[in-house]
Phi, psi and omega in degrees: 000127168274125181272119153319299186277171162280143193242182203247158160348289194301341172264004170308308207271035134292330195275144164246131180252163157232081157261147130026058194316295195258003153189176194237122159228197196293355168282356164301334192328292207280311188300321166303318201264000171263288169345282142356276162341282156326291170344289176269015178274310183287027184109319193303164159258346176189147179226142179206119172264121182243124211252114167236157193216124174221158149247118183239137180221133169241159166218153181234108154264097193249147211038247194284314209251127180296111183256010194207125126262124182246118178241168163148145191242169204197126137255169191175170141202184198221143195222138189242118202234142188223114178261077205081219175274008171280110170223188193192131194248140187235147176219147193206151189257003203273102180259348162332167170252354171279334111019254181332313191298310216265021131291303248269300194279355153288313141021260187278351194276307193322295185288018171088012183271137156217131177352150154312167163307153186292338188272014187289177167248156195252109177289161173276141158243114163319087138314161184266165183293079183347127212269121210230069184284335175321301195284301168325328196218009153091009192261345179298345196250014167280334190294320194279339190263029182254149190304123218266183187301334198267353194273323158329295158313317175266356173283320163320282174313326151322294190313308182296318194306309167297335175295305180305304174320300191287325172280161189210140173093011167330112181258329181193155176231145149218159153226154206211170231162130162240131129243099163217137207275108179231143200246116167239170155250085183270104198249107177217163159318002181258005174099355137010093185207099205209156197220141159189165173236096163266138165222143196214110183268130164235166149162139194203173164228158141233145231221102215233111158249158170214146156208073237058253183267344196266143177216134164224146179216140204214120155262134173200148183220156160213136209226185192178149167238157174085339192259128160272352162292332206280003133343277189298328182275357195288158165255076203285351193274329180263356153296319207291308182311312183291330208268297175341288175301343181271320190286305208288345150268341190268357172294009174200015160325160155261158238227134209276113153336096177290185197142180170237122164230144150269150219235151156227109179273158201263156172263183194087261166317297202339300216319340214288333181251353130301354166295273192299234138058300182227342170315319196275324192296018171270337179262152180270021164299289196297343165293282192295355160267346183072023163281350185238155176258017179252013185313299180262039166259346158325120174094005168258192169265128206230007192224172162295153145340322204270358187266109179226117197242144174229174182203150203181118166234060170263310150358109184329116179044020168287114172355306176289299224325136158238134160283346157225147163308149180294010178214054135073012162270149216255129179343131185214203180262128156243101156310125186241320151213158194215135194044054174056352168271125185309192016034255156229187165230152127001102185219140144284173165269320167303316117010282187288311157343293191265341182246333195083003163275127187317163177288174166199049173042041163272350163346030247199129178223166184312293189189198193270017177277010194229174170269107178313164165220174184279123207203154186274158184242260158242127193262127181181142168294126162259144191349145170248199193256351173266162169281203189274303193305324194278343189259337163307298145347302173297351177245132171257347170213118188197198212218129196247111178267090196268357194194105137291138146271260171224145181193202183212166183230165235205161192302311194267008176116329164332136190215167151198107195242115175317161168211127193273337171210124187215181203190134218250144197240116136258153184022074157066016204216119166276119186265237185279167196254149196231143154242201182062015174262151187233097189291131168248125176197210160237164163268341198260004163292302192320295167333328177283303197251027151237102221269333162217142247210148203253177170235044164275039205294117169254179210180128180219153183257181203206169181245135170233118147251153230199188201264022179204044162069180177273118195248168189262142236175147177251144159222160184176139196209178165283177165273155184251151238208114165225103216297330180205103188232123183297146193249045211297149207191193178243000000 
């Protein structure tokens, strides 16, 4: 029952709702929007309900044997209450409206808040007709049409089968697959009323030789959103080739000089430390923490000339990609830097609240248990004007990063990223294969040297975690020229 009339306190615990169980449509309406209300009858200034429903499966193979199917499903949502520049966020797994109501009123009791009197009155909040990215673009029929456990497995096992063939000195294989499937719901007081179903697919190998004392290990991975084939499409025989071939030079590599080299980074992964390095110092999370040194730099130079950077989720099947934010705004394009000039920043809407930077549909959490924040979408250096030849060329002695690893960033930028396959550059010519390098740096020094930028622009997909859990992310640049980097080695 939706109430005709305004209705007052004392009659919430009569009203019955029939929403939707198995799935959220427009019978979510009338109870979110008594909800809604209630809210702002008690004092908030803003409410916002976020409703999710997932199914999720990883499956693991190592070597011959599927050793792990992992599955789970979950619903839940979470209500976000905002008093001034104060909010405070509750999660319930109680999707009931008596659930909901009672999330709702911990809420406001956090900022000090409590319901109206039993004769107050509960205002309407107008939703807008639900903005339905689901229904609209064809997504109810993806979950079925996606690969089932037993199909999984034998494709996993193909995969490791191939791995084996093509690699030599093997200590281990896996390949490994994620499918997960989310349905949300956003509902807020600014009239705010948006539905959407994201799928988001992985899948990879890693590939551990040994041979006496010599050891390597080569990763890859790939992802995608929107295809329930995509499984049935990876192509693991020219993966396989490629993982093989990289472990099979860096198992008898020679160990990295330490030292300042200028460097060429490879595109797709590379992206992974502008990403790290500056991206997030980019986000207005970190603006409100006094975490970037770029706070007050918009419209200065904060890059090399040759540098122009985006953040986004439009992209076709991209990792990042969303038709919407986890706070129901609809994906767009953000400059972020153009020509070595800052731009814009990373924004939420609390974010945009408290710093004054527009929103840019970045909103985005884990699931419903976190609060959105300002979080990258698909991240990436866009293309320059030189070629491959041209950056190579430019070096007579330097260092070639074809696989990035794994590192860490320091709160204000500070790095150190492993590079898992690298190559020594004379005279413009890639010689012998090196290991043991560890890219050292600062960001907002880094940013400055990297003076030329190829025009092969790749996209590798990525995982980021952040103060609002681990969201799926693009990270990606052309390859790239960095006139100087310390270099940890041996």
């Amino acid at each position: 029952m939706h109430p005709s009339t305004l209705l007052l306190t004392r009659e919430l615990p009569n009203l019955q709702y029939s929403s939707t169980r198995d799935r959220f449509d427009e019978t979510w309406e009338a109870p979110l929007s008594t909800l809604l209300g209630l809210g702002r009858a008690a004092g908030a200034d803003f409410v916002e309900f976020f409703l999710e429903r997932v199914n999720y499966i990883n499956c693991l193979a190592e070597d011959d044997t599927i050793t792990s199917i992992s599955p789970r499903l979950s619903t839940g949502a979470g209500v976000r209450v905002f008093r001034g520049k104060a909010d405070c966020y509750v999660s319930t797994n109680d999707l009931s409206f008596t659930g909901l109501k009672a999330a709702l009123e911990k809420g406001l009791s956090i900022l000090g808040l409590q319901l109206p009197a039993p004769n107050g009155y509960v205002p309407e909040i107008n939703l807008e007709l639900l903005r339905d990215y689901a229904t609209k673009k064809g997504k109810e029929s993806w979950l079925a049409g996606c690969s089932s456990m037993r199909e999984m497995g034998e494709i996993l096992l193909d995969a490791n089968a191939q791995l084996k063939q093509k690699a030599t000195h093997v200590q281990s294989r896996r390949a490994v697959y994620f499918r997960d499937w989310q349905e949300v719901l956003v509902a807020a007081s600014d009239g705010t009323f948006a539905r959407d179903i994201r799928l988001t697919q992985s899948v990879g190998y890693n590939l551990l030789c040994a041979d006496g004392a010599n050891r390597s290990s080569i990763s890859k991975r790939v992802g995608s959103t929107s295809e329930p084939d995509f499984l049935r499409s990876w192509n693991y025989q020219t993966d396989a080739e490629e993982v093989a071939e990289s472990a099979g030079k860096m198992l008898y590599a020679d160990y990295v000089e330490s030292g300042n080299y200028p460097i060429i980074m490879a595109n797709e992964f590379g992206g992974v430390i502008f990403h790290e390095a500056c991206g997030h110092l980019l986000e207005t999370t970190q603006i409100e923490r006094k975490t970037t040194p770029f706070a007050d730099k918009k419209g200065e130079k904060i890059a090399h000339e040759s540098l122009t950077a985006w953040d986004e989720g439009l992209s076709q099947d991209a990792f990042g990609t969303i038709d919407m934010d986890d706070e129901g705004m609809p994906a767009q394009r953000t400059l972020l830097i153009e020509n070595g000039i800052l731009k814009n920043f990373i924004s939420d809407r609390t974010g945009s609240m408290r710093t004054g930077h527009p929103r840019t549909g970045s909103g985005r959490r884990q699931n419903y248990t976190y609060a959105a924040a300002s979080r990258m979408r698909n991240t990436y250096i866009a293309p320059g004007n030189y070629t491959n030849e041209d950056l190579f060329a430019s070096i007579d002695k330097g260092i070639y990063c074809k696989k990035m690893g794994g590192g860490s960033v320091g709160p204000t930028g500070q790095f150190n990223f492993a590079v898992d396959e690298a190559y020594l550059i004379e005279n413009g010519k890639i010689t012998k294969p090196l290991k043991g390098a560890t890219l050292i740096g600062d960001a907002q020094e880094i940013m400055n040297k990297i003076s030329m930028c190829s025009q092969d622009l790749g996209l590798a997909a990525g995982f980021c975690g952040s103060v609002s859990g681990s969201v799926y992310v693009t990270v990606g640049q052309p390859h790239i020229k960095v006139d100087s980097i310390t270099v940890g080695g041996r």
